[in-house]
Steps between C-alpha positions, in 0.01 A plus 500: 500500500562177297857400335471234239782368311607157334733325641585133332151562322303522790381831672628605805247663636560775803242723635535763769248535703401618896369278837145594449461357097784248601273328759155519259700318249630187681198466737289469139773259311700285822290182463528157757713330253774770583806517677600799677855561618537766742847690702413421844664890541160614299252324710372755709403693219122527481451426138760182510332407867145490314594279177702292737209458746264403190748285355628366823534112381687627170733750662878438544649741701946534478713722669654657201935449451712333281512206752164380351612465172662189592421122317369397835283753545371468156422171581332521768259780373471313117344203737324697687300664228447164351363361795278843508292371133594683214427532121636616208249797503654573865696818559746609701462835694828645651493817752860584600837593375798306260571229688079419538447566110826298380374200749171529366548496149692285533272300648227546227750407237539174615162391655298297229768624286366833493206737677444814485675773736353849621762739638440700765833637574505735801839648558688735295751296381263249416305732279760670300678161465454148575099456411659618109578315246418123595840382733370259767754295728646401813871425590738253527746497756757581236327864404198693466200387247683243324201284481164608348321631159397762296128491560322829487234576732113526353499839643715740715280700708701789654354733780760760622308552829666168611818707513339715820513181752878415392789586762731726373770269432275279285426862245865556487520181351290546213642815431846335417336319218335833394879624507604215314257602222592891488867401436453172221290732324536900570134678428242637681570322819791630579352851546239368705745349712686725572211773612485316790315767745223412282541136470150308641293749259662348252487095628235385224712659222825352631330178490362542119806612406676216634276206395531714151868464506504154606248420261714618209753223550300217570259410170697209480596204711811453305822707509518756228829575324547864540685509764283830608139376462572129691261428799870441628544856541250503791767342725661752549635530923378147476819298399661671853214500655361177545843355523543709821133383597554134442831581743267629767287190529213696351435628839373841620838676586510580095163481319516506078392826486825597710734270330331668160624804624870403562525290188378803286802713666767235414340395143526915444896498630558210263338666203754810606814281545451344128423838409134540366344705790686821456280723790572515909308241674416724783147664346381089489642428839335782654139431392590135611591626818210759530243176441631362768708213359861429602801623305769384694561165384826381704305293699363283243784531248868519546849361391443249744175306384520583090583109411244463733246711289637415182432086571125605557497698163635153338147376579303782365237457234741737269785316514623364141802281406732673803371849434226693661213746306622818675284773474712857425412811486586806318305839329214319363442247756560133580628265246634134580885370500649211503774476802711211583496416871819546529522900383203528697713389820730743398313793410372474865833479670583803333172724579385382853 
């Protein structure tokens, strides 16, 4: 299956596809003057071992986190690549999850001020999320993505059976952005979701579904003004979220996925307190739970480290003249709101 839609006037082009035609098609069009950039965690695979073992002296291989998405780091591998001969008909292949796909296009944003990228994201999360819509980045100490471009990938090319050699944990955590979806915009994925004795028959149309819905906010690099149709709404669980991952280091005790998870609980109770989200919480907090992703958030958020939290928000990419672009939620889905830091401190205080 093929998605096509415009985004910023260019086609974003996503196909779907299995191991078997996904291996014919890059042994024919991977060419010397490539780059491949490969999750060390995906090595072993026999497809990735073969184009790696062809392509040896144009393979980079990266253990996958949000510590490589650091300026020195994307130094080092910028040079790297340069010193490797490249041209502006190079590409860049990428085989891995967020972290290797933001890194890498990154990366072919900026070398020779622009080559093409091939996405070949390989985890859940990565699929239903990151490799759409054209975000690259890496982070500053001060918070998550805050430097990078919108530079869509040439093409996305998405093949679910990657999802069979991920842990458990690393599943879960695509699912939360799945989850994310089903609530900013209530449809068809929300029944899916929540048949979930049937749930891997259904993996390829969760995954259409969800590049669908992302898709639908996202023909446009620029905000839009209703506040129901901006690409903001996608943040949703993300304002909390990565300001309780940018609290953890970034390290493994809390991956995004996780902090996705606990940030879409507290976003909900805030929606509640200013009273938009009129229904119990406990139906959402029970699929979260029964994906395996944590609900009980006191370790990561309490009375005690809120300034804490809020001081990262101040640095998110949201943030505008003292307030930040909340995302709320009520019948018909996510819509953004304004809030000044300061209610936000206290709308906290009063629901943790």
């Amino acid at each position: 299956m093929i998605i096509k839609k415009k985004i910023n006037n260019e086609k974003h082009i996503i196909h779907l596809t299995n191991i078997r035609e996904l291996e014919k098609h890059l042994f024919k069009e991977i060419s010397n003057l490539d780059i491949l950039i490969i999750d060390r965690s995906l090595i072993s695979i026999r497809l990735l071992k073969k184009i790696s073992k062809k392509f040896q002296d144009r393979t980079l291989v990266l253990m996958g986190n949000e510590k490589i998405k650091s300026l020195n780091n994307y130094e080092n591998i910028i040079e790297k690549i340069i010193k490797m001969g490249i041209q502006r008909k190079s590409k860049i292949y990428s085989f891995g999850g967020g972290t290797i796909g933001d890194l890498s296009g990154f990366l072919a944003s900026t070398l020779l001020r622009g080559i093409d990228h091939i996405m070949i994201p390989t985890s859940l999360l990565a699929m239903v999320d990151s490799s759409i819509g054209g975000k690259t980045g890496i982070n500053s100490e001060y918070g998550k993505n805050l430097i990078g471009s919108f530079y869509l990938p040439k093409r996305v090319i998405i093949c679910p059976e990657f999802i069979n050699t991920l842990p458990k944990r690393e599943v879960a955590c695509g699912f939360a952005e799945v989850i994310k979806y089903s609530i900013i915009k209530p449809g068809s994925l929300n029944k899916i979701l929540y048949n979930q004795e049937d749930i891997i028959n259904f993996l390829s149309l969760i995954i259409e579904n969800s590049i669908k819905t992302k898709l639908s906010y996202v023909s446009d690099f620029k905000e839009k003004s209703s506040l129901r149709s901006s690409r903001a709404v996608l943040n949703f669980g993300h304002t909390i979220g990565h300001a309780i991952e940018n609290s953890n280091s970034y390290n493994s005790s809390i991956k995004h996925g996780e902090a996705i998870a606990i940030g879409i609980i507290i976003e909900l109770k805030i929606s509640q307190h200013l009273g938009y989200y009129k229904k119990s919480l406990d139906p959402i907090i029970k699929m979260i739970r029964n994906f395996g992703l944590p609900t009980d958030y006191s370790k990561y958020i309490s009375k005690n480290n809120i300034k804490e939290l809020i001081n990262k928000m101040k640095f998110d990419k949201k943030v505008n003249d003292g307030n930040v672009s909340f995302i709320c939620i009520d019948n018909k889905g996510g819509f953004v709101k304004d809030i000044t830091f300061k209610n936000l401190e206290t709308i906290l205080l009063q629901i943790i």
